[in-house]
C-alpha positions in Angstrom: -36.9 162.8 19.5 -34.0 164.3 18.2 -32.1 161.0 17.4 -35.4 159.9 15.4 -35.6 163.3 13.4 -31.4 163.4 13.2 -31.2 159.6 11.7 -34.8 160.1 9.9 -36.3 157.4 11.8 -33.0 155.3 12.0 -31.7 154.8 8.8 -28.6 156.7 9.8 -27.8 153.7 11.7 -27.1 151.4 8.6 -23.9 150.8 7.6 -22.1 151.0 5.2 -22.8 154.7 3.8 -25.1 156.0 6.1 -25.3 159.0 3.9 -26.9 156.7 1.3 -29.2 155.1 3.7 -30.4 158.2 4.3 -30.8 159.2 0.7 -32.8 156.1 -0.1 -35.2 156.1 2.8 -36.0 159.6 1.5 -36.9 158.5 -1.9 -40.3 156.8 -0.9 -41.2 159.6 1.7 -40.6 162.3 -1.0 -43.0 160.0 -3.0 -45.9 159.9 -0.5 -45.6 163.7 -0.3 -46.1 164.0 -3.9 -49.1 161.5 -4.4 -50.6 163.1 -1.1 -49.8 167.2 -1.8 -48.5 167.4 -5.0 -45.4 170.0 -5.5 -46.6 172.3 -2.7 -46.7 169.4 0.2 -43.2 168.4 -0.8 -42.2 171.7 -1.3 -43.4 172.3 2.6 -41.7 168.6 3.3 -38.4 170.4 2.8 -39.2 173.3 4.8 -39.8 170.8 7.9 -37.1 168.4 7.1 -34.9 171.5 6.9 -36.2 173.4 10.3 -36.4 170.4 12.1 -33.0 169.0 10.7 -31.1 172.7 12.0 -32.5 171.6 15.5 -32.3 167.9 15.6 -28.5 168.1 14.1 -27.4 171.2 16.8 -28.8 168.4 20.0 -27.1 165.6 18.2 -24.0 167.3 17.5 -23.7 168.4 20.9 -24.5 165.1 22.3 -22.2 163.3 20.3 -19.4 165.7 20.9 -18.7 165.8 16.7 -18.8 168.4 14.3 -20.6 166.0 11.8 -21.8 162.9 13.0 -22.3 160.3 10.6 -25.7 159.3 11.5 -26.9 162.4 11.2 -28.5 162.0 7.6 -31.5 164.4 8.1 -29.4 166.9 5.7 -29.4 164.2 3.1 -32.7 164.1 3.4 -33.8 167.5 2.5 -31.0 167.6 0.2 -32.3 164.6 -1.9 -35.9 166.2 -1.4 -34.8 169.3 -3.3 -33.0 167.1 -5.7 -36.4 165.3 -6.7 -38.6 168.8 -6.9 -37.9 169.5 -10.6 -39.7 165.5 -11.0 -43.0 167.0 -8.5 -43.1 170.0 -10.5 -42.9 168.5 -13.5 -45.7 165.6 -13.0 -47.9 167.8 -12.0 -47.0 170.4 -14.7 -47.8 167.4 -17.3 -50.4 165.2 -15.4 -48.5 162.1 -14.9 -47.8 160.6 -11.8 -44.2 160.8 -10.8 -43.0 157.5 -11.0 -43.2 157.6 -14.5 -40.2 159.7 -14.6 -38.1 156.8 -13.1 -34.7 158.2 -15.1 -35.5 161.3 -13.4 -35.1 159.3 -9.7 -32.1 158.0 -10.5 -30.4 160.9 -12.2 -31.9 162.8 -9.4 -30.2 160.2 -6.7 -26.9 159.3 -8.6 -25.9 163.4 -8.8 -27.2 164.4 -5.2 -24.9 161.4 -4.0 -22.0 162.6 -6.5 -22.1 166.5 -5.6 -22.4 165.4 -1.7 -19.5 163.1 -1.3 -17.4 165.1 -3.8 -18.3 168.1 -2.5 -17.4 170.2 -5.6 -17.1 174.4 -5.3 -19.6 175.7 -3.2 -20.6 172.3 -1.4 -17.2 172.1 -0.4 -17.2 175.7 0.8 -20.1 175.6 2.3 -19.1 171.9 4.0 -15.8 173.5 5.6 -17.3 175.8 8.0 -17.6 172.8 10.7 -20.6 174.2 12.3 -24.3 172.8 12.1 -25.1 175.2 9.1 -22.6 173.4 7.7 -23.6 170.1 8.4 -27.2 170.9 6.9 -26.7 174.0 4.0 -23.9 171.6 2.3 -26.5 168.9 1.4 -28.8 171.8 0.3 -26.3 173.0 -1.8 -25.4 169.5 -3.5 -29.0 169.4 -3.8 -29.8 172.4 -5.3 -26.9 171.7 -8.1 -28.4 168.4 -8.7 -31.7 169.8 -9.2 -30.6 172.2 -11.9 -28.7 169.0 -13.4 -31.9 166.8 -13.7 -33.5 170.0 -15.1 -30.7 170.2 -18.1 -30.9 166.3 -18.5 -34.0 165.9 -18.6 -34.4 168.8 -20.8 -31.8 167.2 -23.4 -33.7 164.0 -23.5 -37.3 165.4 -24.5 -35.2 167.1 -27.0 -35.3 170.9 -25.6 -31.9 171.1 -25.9 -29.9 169.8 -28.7 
């Protein structure tokens, strides 16, 4: 069970850039959670994805005998979770379903891929400690800067910043 939650269901078995598998196979999860729950059910999404990611990635790092396994892609997947929240929160804030913020998705994807590969400031910081909080908070972190980056962009293109 581990292996399934640790790859989310596999796709941290592709290759190349199993970072990006993961990332994309998140994408139509996070939008099921949305259609189904709204912002609160994907909100709750990253909650499990992040509990169950802390416990899946400490068996599979130990098994694996790595710090950071590549497979491991459940982090990416809360990470791009929290990267896509600002889209949830703002479909439901305007009553329009959320794939009709498609620049959103791939703003939201493109920077959560930048920030985690890059690993600028605090994702690289928070990267560096080699541990399973690590492993998972780094993503979180990359996904958090994302999120406040599709907040600004998106804010600039319905003209709320100029």
């Amino acid at each position: 069970m581990s292996r399934i939650v640790a790859t989310f269901f596999f796709a941290g078995l592709l290759r190349p850039g199993p970072g990006t598998w993961g990332s994309l196979a998140a994408l139509p999860v996070f939008y099921a959670l949305h259609v189904v729950g709204g912002p609160l059910l994907c909100a709750l999404g990253i909650v499990v994805a992040l509990a169950a990611g802390f416990w899946a990635t400490a068996v599979e790092t130990r098994r694996l005998g790595q710090s950071d396994p590549g497979e491991v892609v459940i982090d990416e997947v809360a990470g791009q979770w929290l990267a896509l929240m600002p889209l949830s929160l703002g479909a439901a804030h305007v009553g329009v379903g959320i794939g009709a913020l498609w620049p959103g998705w791939i703003g939201a994807f493109v920077l959560f891929r930048l920030f985690d590969i890059w690993k600028p400031g605090p994702v690289g910081k928070v990267d560096a400690r080699g541990d399973v909080v690590g492993v998972m908070l780094d993503d979180v972190v990359a996904g958090a800067m994302a999120a406040v980056c599709v907040v600004v962009l998106a804010a600039i293109a319905h003209g709320l910043l100029v």
